[in-house]
C-alpha positions as CSV (number, residue, x, y, z in Angstrom):
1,X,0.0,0.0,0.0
2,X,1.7,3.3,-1.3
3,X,2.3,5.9,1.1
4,X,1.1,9.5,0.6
5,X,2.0,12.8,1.6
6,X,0.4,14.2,4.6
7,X,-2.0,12.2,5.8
8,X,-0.8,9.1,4.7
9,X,-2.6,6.4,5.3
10,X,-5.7,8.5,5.9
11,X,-6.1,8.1,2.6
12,X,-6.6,4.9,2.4
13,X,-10.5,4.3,2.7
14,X,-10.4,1.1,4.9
15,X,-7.8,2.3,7.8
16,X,-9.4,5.8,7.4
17,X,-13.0,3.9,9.1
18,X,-10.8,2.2,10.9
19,X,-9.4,5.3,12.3
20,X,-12.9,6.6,12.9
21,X,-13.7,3.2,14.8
22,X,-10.7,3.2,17.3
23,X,-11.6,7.2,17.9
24,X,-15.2,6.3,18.8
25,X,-14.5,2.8,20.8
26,X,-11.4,4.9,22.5
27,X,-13.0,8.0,23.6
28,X,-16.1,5.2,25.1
29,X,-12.9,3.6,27.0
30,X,-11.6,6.6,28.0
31,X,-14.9,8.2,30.0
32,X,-15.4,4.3,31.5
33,X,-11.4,4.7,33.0
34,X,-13.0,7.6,35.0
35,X,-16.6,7.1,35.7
36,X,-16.6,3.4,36.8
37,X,-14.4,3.8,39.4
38,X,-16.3,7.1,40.2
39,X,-19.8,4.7,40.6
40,X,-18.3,3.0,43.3
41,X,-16.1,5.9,45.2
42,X,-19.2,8.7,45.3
43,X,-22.2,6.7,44.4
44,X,-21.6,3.3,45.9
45,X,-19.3,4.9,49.1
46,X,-17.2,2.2,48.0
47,X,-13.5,2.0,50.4
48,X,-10.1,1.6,49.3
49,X,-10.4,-2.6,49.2
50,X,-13.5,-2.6,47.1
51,X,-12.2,0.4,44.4
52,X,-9.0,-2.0,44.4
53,X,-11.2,-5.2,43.7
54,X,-12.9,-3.5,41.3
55,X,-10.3,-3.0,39.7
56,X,-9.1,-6.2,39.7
57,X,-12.7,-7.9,38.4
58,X,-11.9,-4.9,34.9
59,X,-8.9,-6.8,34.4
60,X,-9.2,-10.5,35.1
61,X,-10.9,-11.6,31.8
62,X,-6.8,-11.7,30.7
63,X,-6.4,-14.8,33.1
64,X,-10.0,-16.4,32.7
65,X,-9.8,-16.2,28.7
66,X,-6.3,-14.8,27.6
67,X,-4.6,-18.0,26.2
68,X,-7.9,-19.5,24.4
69,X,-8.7,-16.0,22.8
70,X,-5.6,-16.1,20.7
71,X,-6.9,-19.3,19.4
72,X,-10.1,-18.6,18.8
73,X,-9.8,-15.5,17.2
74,X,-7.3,-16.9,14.9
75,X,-10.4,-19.3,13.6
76,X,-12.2,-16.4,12.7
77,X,-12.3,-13.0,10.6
78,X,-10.8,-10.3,13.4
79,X,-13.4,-7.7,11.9
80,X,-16.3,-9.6,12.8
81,X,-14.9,-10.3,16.2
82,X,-14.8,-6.3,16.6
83,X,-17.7,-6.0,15.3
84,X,-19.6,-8.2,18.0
85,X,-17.8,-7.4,21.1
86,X,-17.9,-4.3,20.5
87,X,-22.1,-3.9,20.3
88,X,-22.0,-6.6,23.4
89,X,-19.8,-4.0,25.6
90,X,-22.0,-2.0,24.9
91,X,-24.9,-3.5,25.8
92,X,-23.5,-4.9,29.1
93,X,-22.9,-1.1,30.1
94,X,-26.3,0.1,29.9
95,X,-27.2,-2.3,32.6
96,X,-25.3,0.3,35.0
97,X,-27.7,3.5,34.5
98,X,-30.8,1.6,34.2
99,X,-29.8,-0.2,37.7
100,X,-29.4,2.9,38.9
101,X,-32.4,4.5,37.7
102,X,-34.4,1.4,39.2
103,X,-32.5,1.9,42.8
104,X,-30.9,-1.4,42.3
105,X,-27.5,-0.7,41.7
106,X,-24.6,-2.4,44.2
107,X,-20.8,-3.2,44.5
108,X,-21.7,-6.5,43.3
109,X,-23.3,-5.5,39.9
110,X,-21.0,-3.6,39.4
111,X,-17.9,-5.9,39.9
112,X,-20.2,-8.4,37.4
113,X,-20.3,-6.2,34.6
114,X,-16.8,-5.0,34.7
115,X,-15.8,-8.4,34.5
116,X,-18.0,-9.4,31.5
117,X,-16.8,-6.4,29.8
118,X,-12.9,-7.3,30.2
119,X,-13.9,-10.7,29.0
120,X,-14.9,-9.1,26.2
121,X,-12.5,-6.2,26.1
122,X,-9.5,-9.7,25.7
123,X,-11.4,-10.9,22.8
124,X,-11.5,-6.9,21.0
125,X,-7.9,-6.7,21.4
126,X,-6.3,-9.2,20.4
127,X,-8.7,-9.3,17.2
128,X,-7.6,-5.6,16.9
129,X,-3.9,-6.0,16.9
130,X,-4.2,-9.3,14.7
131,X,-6.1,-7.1,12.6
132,X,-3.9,-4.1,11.5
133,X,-1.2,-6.0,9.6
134,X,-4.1,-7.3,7.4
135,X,-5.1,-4.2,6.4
136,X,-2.4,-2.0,5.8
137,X,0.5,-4.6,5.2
138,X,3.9,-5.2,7.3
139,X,5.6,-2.5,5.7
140,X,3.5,0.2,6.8
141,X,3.1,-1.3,10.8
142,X,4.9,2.2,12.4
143,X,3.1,4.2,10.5
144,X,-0.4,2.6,11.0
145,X,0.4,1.8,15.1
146,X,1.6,5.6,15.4
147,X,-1.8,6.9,13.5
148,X,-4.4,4.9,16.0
149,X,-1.9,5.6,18.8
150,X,-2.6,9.5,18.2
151,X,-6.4,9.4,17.8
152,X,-6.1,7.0,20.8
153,X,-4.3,9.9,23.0
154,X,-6.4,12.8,21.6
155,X,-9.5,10.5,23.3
156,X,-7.2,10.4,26.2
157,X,-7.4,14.4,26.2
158,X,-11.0,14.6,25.9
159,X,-12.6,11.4,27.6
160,X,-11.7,12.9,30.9
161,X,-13.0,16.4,29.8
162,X,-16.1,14.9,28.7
163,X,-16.8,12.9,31.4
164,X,-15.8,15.2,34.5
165,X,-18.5,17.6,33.8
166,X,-21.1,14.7,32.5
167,X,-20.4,12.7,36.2
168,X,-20.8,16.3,37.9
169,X,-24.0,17.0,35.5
170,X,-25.6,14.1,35.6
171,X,-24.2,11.7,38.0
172,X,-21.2,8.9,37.6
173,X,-24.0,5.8,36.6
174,X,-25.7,8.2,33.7
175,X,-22.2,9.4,31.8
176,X,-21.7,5.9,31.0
177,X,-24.4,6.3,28.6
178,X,-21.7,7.9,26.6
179,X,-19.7,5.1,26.7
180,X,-22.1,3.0,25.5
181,X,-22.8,5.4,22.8
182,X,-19.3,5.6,21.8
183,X,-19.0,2.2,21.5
184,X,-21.7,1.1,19.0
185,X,-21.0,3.9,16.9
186,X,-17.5,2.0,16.4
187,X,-18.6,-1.2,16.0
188,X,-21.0,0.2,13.4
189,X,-18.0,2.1,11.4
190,X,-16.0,-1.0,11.6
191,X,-18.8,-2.3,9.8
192,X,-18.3,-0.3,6.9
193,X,-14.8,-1.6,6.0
194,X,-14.8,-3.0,2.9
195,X,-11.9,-5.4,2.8
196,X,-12.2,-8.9,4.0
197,X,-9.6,-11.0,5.5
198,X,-9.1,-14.1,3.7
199,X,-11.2,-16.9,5.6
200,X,-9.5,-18.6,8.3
201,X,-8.6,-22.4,7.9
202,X,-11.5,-23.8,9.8
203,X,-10.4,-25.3,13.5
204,X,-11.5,-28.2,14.9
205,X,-12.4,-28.8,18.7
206,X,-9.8,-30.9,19.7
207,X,-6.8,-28.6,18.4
208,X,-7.4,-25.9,20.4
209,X,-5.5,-26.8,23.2
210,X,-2.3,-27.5,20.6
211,X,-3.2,-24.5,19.1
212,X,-2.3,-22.3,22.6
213,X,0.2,-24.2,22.9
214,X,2.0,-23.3,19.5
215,X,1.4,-19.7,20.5
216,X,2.9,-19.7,23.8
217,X,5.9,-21.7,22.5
218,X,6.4,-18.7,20.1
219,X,6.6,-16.1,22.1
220,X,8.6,-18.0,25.4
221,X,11.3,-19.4,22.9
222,X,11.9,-16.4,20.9
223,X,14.4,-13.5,23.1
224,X,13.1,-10.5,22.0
225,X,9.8,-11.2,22.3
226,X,10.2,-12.9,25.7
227,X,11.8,-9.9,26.8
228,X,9.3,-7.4,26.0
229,X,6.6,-9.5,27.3
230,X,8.1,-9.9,31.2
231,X,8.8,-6.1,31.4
232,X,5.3,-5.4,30.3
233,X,3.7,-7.8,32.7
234,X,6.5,-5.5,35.3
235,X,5.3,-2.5,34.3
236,X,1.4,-3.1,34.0
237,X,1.5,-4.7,37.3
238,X,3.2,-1.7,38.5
239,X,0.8,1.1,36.7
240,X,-2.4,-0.8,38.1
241,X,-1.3,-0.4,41.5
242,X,-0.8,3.1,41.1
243,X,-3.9,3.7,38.8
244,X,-5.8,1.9,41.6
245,X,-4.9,4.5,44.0
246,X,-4.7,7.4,42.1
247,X,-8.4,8.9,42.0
248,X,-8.8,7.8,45.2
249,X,-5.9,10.3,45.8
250,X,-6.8,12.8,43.3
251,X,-10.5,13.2,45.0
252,X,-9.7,12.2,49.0
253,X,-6.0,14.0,49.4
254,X,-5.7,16.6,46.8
255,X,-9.0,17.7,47.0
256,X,-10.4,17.8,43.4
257,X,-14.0,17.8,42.2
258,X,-14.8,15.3,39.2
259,X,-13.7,18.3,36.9
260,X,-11.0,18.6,38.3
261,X,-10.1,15.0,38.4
262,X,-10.9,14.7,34.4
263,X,-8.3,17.8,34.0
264,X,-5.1,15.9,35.2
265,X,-6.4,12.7,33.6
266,X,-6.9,14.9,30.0
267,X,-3.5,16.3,31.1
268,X,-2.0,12.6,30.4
269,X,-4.0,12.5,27.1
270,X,-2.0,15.2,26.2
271,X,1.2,13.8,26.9
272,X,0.4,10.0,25.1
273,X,-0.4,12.6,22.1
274,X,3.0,14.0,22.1
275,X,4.1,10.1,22.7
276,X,2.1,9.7,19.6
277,X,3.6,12.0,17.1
278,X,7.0,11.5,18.1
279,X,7.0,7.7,18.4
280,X,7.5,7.3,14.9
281,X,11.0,9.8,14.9
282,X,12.3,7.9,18.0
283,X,11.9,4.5,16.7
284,X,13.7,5.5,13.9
285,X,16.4,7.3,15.3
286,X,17.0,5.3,18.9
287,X,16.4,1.7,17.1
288,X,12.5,-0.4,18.1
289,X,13.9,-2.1,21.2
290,X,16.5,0.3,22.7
291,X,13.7,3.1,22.8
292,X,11.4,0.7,24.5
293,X,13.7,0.5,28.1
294,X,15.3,4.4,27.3
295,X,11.2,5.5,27.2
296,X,10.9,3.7,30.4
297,X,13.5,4.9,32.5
298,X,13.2,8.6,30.9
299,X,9.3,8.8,31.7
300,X,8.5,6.6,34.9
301,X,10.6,8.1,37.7
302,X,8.7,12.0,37.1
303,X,5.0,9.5,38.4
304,X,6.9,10.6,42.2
305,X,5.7,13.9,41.9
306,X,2.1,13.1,42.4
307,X,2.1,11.5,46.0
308,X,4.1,14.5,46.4
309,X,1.6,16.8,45.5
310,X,-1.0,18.8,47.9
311,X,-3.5,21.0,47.1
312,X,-1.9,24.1,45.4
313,X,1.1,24.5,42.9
314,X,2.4,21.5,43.4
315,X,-0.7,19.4,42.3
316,X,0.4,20.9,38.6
317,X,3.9,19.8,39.2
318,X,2.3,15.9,39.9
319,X,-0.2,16.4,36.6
320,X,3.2,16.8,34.6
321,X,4.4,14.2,36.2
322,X,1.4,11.9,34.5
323,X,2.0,13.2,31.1
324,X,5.7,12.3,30.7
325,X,4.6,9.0,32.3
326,X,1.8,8.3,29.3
327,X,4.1,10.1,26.5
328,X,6.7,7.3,27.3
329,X,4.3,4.9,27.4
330,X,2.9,5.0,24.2
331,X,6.4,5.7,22.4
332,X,6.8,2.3,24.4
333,X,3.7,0.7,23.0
334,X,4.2,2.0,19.6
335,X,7.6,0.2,19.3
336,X,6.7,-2.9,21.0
337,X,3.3,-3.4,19.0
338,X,5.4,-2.8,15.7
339,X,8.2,-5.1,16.4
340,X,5.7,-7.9,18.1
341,X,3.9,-7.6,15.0
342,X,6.7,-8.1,12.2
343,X,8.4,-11.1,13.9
344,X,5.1,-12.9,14.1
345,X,3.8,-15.3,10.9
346,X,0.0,-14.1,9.7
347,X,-1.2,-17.2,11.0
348,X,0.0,-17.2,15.1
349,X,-0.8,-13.2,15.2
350,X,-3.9,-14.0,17.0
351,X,-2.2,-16.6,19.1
352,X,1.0,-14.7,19.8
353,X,-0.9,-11.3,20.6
354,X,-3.1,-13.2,23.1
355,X,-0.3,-15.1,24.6
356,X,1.9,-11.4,25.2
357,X,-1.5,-10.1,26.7
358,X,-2.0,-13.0,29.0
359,X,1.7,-12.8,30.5
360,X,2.2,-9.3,30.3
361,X,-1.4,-8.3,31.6
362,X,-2.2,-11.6,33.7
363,X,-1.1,-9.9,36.7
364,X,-3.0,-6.9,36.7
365,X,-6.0,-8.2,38.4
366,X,-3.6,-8.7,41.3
367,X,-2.0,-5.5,40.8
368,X,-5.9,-3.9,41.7
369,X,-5.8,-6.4,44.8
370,X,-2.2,-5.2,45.9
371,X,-3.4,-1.6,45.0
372,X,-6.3,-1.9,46.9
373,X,-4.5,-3.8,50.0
374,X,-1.6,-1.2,49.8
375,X,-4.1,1.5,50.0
376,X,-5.9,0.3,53.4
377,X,-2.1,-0.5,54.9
378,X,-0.2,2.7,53.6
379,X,-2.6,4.9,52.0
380,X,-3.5,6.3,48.8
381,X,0.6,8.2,48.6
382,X,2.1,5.7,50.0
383,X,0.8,3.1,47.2
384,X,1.5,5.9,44.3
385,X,5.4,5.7,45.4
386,X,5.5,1.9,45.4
387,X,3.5,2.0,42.1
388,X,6.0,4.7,40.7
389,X,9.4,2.7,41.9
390,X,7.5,-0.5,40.4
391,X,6.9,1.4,37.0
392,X,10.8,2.1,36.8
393,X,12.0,-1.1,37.6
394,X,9.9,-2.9,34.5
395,X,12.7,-1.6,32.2
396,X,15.0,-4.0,33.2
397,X,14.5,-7.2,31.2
398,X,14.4,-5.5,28.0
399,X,17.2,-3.6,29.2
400,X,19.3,-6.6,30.2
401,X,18.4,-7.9,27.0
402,X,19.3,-5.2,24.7
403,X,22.7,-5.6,26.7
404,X,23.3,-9.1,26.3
405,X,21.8,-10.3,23.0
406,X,19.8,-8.4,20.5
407,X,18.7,-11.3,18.6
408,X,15.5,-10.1,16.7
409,X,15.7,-12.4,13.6
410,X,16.1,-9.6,11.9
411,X,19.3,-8.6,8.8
412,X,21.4,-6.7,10.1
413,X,23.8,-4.0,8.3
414,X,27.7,-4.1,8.5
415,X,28.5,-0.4,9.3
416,X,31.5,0.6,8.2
417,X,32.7,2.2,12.1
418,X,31.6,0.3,15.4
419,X,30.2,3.6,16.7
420,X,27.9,4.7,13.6
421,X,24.2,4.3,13.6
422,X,24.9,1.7,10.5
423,X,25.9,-0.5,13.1
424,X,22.7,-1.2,14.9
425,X,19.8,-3.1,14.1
426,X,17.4,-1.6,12.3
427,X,14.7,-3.1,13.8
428,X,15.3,-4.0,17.3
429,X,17.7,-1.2,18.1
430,X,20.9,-3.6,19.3
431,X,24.5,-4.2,18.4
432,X,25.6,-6.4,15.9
């Protein structure tokens, strides 16, 4: 697929709904991050355990369906599996307002429909990410992972500001009408793309389990992958813990209204944009797997100066603290999605994407627990510091790998001068 001036692959019809799909479904995601935590803490009265368990129940459909997913969705057109999951997502979050509206809304409904919709959330994903090289082809992986990595950060910027003044309007349980909203509109444009994949090789029952099997073999066996995958499951660990504290310090310690609250969180939309536009340049320059750990360490220590923050000037200080923290997370993402995504064959995409998701994000649900416990034992700053330190850390297996072997599978050039950039891989960002 030709590149164009400008906009690029914009152009291009398909990735164009596409693009209009992942801004819908995203900015949906982006008001439920706020407002479902904000059902329990100021409608439900929810404490520190409970906001951490819920928490957990948003992110255990990674353990209860991560490894089969990959398998599964590899047996079928991803499109359609978009398509569905995301009109059932959509469906289960309705059940909130209309629970409310009926006075029957507890902790307990709550915790049921956040688990059905990361169930479902596992099975979107990895259809997603199986999904891009099919449509715009290896060669244009960057460019296409930057692009939905921007529209994804500009619905960073304004989920928040959308759903601060909604929750404060109309009440936590009502804005996730919006969600809702935003998420059938991008199952319906998904619906519109007019490419098909070609049909999968039908799968039969009893393969499945061999199936998961070839997958996780894949990814375990193969260094660079492997690497990525344990300082992901490091860092989400780490982020989840601090994420599980955070509004509960953003509303009970610094003070802030909802509004409030959805400014610093549109504040880190802002910095994953700037992560967005400049992921591209960085991979380029730095090399894909260098800039994954150099991200890391650059943009994960600065998440200290939120605990440190109290009402006043310093609560600023702690909201630029956030951005640099999501700007070097999606330059991380960007990389790692792109190189993930050229060293896997078309057919174990599915499998391998749902195998890194279940390692790398299979401790998440107990990074809400440990969030949640840390909370009641040290408090809301206490957990964002161990969260933060936790964060930093996560660079080190890919760093230690980039050290010892840079094996990507990838051809490497013979510079002409050890120190020149000719030297490094292109790809993966290591020494020859």
């Amino acid at each position: 697929m030709p590149k164009r001036p400008l906009l690029g692959l914009l152009n291009d019809r398909d990735f164009g709904r596409l693009f209009a799909a992942t801004a819908l479904g995203q900015l949906g995601d982006r008001i439920i991050f706020l407002t479902l935590p904000l059902v329990a803490i100021a409608t439900l009265h929810a404490d520190e355990f409970q906001v951490g368990l819920l928490a957990a129940t948003t992110t255990a459909g990674s353990l209860l369906v991560g490894l089969p997913a990959g398998a599964w969705v590899d047996r079928m057109r991803k499109r359609s599996v978009m398509i569905g999951t995301d009109l059932l997502r959509a469906s289960a979050l309705l059940t909130i307002p209309l629970a409310s509206w009926a006075d029957l809304l507890t902790i307990r409904l709550l915790y049921a429909v956040a688990l059905l919709h990361g169930v479902l959330t596992v099975f979107f994903d990895v259809a997603y990410v199986s999904y891009l090289p099919h449509l715009v082809g290896r060669g244009n992986l960057v460019e296409g992972n930057a692009k939905l990595s921007a529209i994804r950060s500009v619905t960073s910027i304004g989920g928040p500001a959308v759903a601060g003044p909604l929750v404060g309007l109309v009440g936590a349980p009502a804005t996730l009408l919006a969600s809702s909203a935003g998420m059938t509109a991008s199952g319906l444009f998904a619906a519109t793309i007019r490419g098909r994949e070609v049909e999968p090789e039908p799968g039969r029952g009893p393969r499945l389990s061999r199936e998961i099997k070839e997958g996780l073999r894949f990814v375990l066996h193969h260094p660079t992958l492997r690497a990525i995958m344990f300082s992901e499951a490091i860092f989400n660990l780490s982020l989840v813990v601090y994420q599980t504290m955070l509004l509960v310090f953003l509303e009970r310690t610094a003070g802030l209204q909802p509004f409030g609250t959805g400014l610093v969180l549109s504040g880190m939309g802002c910095g994953a944009l700037l992560g967005a536009l400049t992921a591209t340049t960085l991979s380029k320059w730095i090399g894909q797997g260098s800039v994954i750990w150099i991200a890391t360490l650059a943009t994960c220590p600065p998440a200290v100066l939120m605990p440190l923050a109290r009402p006043g000037w310093t609560l600023y200080a702690g909201a630029l603290g956030l951005a640099a923290l999501s700007m070097g997370g999606v330059v991380r993402v960007v990389a790692q999605s792109s190189l993930q995504q050229t060293l896997t064959p078309d057919r174990l995409l599915g499998r391998v994407a749902a195998t890194a998701r279940f390692v790398s994000s299979g401790g998440i649900p107990l990074g809400g627990l440990l969030g949640g416990a840390s909370g009641s034992s040290f408090g809301a700053t206490g957990t964002l510091w161990i969260g933060a330190a936790g964060m930093t850390l996560s660079a080190l297996p890919t760093f230690l790998w980039w050290r010892g072997r840079s094996s990507c599978g990838c051809s490497r050039r013979s510079g002409s001068g050890g120190g020149t950039r000719s030297a490094w891989c292109r790809v993966c960002g290591g020494r020859p």
